[in-house]
FITORGU-610117 format. One line per field, with one value per atom (N, C-alpha, C): x, y, z; atom name; residue in three letters; residue number from 1. Coordinates in Angstrom, 2 decimals, always signed. Each point is the difference from the previous one (the first is absolute). Layout:
! residues N
u = X  ...
v = Y  ...
w = Z  ...
atomo = CA  ...
residuo = ALA  ...
num = NUM  ...
//
This chain:
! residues 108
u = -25.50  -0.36  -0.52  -1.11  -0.98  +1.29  +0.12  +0.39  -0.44  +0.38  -1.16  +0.82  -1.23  +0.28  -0.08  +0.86  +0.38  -0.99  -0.09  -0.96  +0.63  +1.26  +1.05  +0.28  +0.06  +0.00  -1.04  -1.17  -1.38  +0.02  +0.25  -0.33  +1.41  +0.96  +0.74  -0.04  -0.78  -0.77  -1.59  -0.37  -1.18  +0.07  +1.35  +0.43  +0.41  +0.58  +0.84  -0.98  -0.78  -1.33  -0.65  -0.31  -0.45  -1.80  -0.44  -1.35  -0.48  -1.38  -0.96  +1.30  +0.23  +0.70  +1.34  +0.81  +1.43  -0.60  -0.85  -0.28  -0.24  -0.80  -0.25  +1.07  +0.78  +1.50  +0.63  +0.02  +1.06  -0.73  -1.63  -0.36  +0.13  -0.18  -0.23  +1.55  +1.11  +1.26  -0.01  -1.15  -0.16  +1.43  +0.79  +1.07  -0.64  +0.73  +0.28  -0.56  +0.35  -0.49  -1.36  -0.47  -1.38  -0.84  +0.18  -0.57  +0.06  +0.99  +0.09  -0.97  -0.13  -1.18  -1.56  +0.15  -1.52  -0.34  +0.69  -0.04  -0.02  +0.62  -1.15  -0.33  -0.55  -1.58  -1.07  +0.59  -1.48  +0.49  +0.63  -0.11  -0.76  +0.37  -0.61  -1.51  -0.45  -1.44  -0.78  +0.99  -0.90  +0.39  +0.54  -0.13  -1.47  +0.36  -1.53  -0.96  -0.35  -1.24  -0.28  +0.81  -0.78  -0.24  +1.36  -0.21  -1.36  -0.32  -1.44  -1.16  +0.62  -1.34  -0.91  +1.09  -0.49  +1.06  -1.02  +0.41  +1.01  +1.32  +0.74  +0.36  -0.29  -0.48  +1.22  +1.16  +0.99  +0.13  -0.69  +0.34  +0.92  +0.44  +0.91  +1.05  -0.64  +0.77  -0.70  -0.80  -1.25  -0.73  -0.63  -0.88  +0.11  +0.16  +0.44  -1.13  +0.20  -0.95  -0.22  -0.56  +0.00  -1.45  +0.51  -0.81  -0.02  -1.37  +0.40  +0.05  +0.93  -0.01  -0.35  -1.66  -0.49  +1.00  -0.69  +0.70  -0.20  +1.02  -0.15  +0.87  +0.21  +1.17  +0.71  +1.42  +1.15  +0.01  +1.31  +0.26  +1.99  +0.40  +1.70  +0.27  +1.03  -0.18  +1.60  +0.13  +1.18  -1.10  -0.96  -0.42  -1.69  -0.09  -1.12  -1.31  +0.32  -1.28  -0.45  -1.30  -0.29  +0.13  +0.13  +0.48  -1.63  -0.32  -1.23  +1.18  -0.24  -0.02  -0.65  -0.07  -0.86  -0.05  -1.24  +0.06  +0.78  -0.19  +1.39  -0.16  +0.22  +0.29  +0.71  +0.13  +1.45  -0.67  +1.40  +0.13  -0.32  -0.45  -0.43  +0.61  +0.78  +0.38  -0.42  -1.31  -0.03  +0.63  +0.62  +1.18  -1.06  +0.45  -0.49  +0.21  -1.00  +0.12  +1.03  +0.31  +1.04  +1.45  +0.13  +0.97  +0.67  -1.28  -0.12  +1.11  -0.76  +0.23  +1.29  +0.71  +1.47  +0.98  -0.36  +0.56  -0.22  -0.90  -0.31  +1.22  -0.24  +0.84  +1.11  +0.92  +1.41  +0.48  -1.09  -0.02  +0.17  -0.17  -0.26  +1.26
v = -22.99  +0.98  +1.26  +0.87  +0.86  +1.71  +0.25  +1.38  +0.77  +1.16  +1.39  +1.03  +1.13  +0.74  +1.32  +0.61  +1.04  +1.35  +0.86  +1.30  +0.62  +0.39  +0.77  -0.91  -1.20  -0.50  +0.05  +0.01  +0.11  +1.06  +1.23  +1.11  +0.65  -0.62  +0.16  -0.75  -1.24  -0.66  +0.81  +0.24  +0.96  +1.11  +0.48  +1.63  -0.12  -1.56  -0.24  -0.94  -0.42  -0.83  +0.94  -0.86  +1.18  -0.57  +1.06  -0.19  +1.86  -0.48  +1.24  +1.40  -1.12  +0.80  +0.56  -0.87  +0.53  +1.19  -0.09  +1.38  +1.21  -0.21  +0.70  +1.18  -1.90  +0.84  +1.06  -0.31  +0.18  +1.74  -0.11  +1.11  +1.48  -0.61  +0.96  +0.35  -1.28  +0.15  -0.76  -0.69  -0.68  -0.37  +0.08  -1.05  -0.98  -1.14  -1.16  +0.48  +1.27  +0.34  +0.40  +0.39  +0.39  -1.28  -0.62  -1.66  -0.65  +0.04  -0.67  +0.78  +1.56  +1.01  -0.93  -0.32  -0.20  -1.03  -1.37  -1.28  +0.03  +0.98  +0.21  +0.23  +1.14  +0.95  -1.44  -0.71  -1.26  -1.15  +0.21  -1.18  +0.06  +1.56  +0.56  -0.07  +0.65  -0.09  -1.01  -1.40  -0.81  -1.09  +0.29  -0.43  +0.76  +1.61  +0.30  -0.25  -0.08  -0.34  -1.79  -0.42  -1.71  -0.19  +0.79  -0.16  +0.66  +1.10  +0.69  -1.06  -0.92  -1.21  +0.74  +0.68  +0.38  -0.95  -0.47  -1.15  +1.19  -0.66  +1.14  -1.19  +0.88  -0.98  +0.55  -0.06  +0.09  -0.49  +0.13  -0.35  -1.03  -1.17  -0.32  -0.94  +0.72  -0.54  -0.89  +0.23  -0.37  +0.50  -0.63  +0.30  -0.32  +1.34  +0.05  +0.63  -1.13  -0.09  -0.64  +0.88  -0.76  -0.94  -1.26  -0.78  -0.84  +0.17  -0.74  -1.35  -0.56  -1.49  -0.37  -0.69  -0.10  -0.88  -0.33  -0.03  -1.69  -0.54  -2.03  -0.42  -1.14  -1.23  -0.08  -0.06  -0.32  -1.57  -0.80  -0.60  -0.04  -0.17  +0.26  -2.10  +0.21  -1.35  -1.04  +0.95  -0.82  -0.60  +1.01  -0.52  -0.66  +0.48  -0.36  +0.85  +1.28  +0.79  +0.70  +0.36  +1.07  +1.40  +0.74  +1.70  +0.72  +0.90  +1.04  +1.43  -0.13  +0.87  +0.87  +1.65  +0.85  +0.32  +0.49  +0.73  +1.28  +0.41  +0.75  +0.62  +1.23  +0.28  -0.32  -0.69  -0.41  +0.54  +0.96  +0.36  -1.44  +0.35  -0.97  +0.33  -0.43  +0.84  -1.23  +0.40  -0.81  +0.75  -1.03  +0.44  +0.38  +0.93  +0.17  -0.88  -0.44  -1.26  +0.23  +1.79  +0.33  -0.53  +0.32  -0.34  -1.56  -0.61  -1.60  -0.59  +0.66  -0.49  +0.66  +1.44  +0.06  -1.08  -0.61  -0.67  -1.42  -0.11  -1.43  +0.02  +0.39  +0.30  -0.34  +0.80  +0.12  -1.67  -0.63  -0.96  -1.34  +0.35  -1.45  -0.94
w = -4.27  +1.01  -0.67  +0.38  -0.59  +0.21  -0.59  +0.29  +0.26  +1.10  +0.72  -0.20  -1.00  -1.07  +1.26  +0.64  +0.60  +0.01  +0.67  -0.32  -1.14  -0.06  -0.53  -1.52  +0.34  -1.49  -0.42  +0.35  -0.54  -0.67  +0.54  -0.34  -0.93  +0.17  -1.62  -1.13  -0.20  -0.86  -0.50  +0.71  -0.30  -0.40  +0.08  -0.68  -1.40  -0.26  -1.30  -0.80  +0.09  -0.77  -0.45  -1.29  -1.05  +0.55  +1.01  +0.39  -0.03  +0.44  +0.62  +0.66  +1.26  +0.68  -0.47  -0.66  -0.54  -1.03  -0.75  -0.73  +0.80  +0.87  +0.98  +0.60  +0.13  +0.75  -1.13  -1.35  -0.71  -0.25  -0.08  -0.41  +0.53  +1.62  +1.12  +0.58  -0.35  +0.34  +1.57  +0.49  +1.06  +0.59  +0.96  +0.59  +0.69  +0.46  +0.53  +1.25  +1.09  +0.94  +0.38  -1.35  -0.24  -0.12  -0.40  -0.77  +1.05  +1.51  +1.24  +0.75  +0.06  +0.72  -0.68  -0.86  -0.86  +0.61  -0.36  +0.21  +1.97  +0.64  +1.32  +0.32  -0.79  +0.27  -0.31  -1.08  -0.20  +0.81  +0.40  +1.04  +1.00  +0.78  +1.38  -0.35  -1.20  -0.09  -0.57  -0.51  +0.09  +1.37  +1.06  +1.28  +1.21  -0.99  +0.96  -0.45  -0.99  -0.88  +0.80  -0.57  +0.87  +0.77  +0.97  +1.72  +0.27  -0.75  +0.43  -0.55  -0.60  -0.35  -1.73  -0.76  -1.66  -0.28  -1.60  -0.70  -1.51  -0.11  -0.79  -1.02  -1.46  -1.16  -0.89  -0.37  -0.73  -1.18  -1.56  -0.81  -0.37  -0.80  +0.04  +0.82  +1.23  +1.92  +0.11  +0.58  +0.97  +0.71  +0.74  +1.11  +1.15  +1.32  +1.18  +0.71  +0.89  +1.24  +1.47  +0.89  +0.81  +0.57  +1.00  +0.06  +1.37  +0.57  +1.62  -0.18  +0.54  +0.22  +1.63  -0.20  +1.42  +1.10  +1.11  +1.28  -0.22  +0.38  -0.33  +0.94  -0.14  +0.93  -0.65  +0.27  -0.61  +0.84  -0.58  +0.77  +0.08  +1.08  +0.38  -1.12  -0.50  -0.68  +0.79  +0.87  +1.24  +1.10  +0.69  +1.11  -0.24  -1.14  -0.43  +0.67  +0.97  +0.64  -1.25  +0.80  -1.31  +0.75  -1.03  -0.10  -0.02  +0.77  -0.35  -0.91  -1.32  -1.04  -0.23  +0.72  -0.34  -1.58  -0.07  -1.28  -0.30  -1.62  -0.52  -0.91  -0.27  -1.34  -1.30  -0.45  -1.17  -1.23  -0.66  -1.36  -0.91  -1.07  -1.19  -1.36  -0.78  -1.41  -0.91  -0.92  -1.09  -1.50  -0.47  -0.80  -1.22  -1.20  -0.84  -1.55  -0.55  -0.88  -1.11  -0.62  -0.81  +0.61  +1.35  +1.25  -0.13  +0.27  -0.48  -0.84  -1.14  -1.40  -0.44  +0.65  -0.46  +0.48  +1.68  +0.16  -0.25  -0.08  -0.99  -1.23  -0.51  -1.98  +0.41  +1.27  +0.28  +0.36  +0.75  +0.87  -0.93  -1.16  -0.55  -0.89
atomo = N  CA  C  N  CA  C  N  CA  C  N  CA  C  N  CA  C  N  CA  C  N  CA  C  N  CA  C  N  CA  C  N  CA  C  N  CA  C  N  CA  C  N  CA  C  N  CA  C  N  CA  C  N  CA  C  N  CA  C  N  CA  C  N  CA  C  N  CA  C  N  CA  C  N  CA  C  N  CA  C  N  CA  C  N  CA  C  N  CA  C  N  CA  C  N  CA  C  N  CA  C  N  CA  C  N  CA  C  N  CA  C  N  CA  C  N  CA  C  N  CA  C  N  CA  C  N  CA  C  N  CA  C  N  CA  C  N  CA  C  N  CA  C  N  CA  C  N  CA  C  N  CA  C  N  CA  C  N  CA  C  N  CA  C  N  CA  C  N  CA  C  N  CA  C  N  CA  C  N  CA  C  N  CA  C  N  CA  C  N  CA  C  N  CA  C  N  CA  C  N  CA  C  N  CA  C  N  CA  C  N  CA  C  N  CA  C  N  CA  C  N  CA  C  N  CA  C  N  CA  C  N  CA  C  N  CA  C  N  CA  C  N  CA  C  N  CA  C  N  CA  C  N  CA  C  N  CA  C  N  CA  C  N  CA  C  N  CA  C  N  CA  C  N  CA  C  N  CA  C  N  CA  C  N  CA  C  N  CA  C  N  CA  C  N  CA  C  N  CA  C  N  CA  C  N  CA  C  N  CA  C  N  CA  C  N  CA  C  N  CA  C  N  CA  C  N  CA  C  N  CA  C  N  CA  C  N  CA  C  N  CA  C  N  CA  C  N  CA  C  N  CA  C  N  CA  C  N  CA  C  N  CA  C  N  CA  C  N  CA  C  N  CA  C  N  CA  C
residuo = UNK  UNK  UNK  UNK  UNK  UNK  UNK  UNK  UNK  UNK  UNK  UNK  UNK  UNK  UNK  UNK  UNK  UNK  UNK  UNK  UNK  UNK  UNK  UNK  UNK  UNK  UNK  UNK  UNK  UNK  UNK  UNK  UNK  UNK  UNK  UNK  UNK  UNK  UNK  UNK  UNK  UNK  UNK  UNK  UNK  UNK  UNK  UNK  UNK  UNK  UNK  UNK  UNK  UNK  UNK  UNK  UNK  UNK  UNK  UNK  UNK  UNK  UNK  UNK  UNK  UNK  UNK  UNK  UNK  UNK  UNK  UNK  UNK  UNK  UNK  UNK  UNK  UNK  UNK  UNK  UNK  UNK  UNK  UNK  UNK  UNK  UNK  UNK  UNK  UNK  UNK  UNK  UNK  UNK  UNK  UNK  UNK  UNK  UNK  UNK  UNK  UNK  UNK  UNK  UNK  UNK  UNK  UNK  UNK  UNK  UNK  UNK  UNK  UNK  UNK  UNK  UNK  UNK  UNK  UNK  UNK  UNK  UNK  UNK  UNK  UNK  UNK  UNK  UNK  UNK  UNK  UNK  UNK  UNK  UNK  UNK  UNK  UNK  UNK  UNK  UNK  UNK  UNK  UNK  UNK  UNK  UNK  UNK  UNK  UNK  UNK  UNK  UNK  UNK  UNK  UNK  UNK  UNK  UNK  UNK  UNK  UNK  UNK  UNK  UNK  UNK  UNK  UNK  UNK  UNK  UNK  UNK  UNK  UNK  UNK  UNK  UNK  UNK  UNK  UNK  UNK  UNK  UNK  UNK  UNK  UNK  UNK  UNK  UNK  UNK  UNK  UNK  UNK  UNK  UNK  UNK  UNK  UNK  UNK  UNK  UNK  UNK  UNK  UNK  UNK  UNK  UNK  UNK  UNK  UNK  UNK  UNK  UNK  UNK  UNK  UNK  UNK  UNK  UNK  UNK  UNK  UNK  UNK  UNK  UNK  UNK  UNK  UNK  UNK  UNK  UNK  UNK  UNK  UNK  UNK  UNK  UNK  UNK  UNK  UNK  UNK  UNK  UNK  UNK  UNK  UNK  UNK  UNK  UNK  UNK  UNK  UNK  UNK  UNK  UNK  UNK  UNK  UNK  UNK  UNK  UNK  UNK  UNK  UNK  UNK  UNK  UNK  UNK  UNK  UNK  UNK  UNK  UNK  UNK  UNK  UNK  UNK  UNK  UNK  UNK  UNK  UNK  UNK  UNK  UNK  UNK  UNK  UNK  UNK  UNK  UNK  UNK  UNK  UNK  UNK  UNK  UNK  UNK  UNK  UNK  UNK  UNK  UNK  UNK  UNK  UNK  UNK  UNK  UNK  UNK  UNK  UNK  UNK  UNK  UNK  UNK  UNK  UNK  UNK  UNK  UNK  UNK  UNK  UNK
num = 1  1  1  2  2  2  3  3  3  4  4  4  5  5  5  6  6  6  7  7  7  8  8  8  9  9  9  10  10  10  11  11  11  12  12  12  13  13  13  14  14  14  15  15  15  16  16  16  17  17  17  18  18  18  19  19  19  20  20  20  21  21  21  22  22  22  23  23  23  24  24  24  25  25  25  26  26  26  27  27  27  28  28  28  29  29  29  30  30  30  31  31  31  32  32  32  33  33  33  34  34  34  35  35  35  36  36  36  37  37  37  38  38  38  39  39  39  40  40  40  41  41  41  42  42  42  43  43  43  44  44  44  45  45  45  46  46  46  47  47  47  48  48  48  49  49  49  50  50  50  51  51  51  52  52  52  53  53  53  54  54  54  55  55  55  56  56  56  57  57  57  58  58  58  59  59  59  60  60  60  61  61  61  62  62  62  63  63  63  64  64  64  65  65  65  66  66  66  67  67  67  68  68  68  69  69  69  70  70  70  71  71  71  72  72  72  73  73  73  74  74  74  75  75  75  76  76  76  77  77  77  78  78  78  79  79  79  80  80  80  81  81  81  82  82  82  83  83  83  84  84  84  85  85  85  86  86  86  87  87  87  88  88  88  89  89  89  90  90  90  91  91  91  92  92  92  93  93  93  94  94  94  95  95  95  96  96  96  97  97  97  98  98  98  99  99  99  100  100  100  101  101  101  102  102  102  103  103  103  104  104  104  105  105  105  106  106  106  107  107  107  108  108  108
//
């Protein structure tokens, strides 16, 4: 079974990893509360950025975007009718190939 890594554990793993950001933290004296303010200041703005239909290119991450998926037939697979499926907006995240490849390494 996959384990789900918490906001709060995220962000006290990210304070104590010797990264970008833990220097950051260590330099500026950042807290845990500050690093939770950050992590959703970029959340909020990369929800408006896509929802407004800009493609947001994250180093490292990926690439977030949004994308219409046109209007089609479903079909119900109990009654066998078909469904009229309007079209939609749906978010898209293509992962970044560094991204990939850390978890590739771990994976093997």
């Amino acid at each position: 079974m996959r384990e789900i890594m918490k906001k709060a554990e995220f962000i006290a793993k990210a304070a104590a990893k010797p990264s970008t950001l833990a220097e950051a933290a260590s330099q500026k004296a950042l807290t845990q509360n500050q690093i939770d303010l950050a992590l959703k200041a970029l959340t909020a703005a990369l929800q408006e950025a896509v929802a407004a239909g800009e493609r947001v290119d994250l180093p490292g991450l990926g690439v977030f975007e949004r994308k219409t998926r046109s209007a089609r037939t479903a079909r119900n697979p109990q009654t066998g009718d078909q469904i009229p499926l309007d079209a939609k907006n749906v978010p898209v995240v293509r992962l970044a190939k560094a991204l990939k490849d850390a978890v590739a390494a771990t994976s093997a």
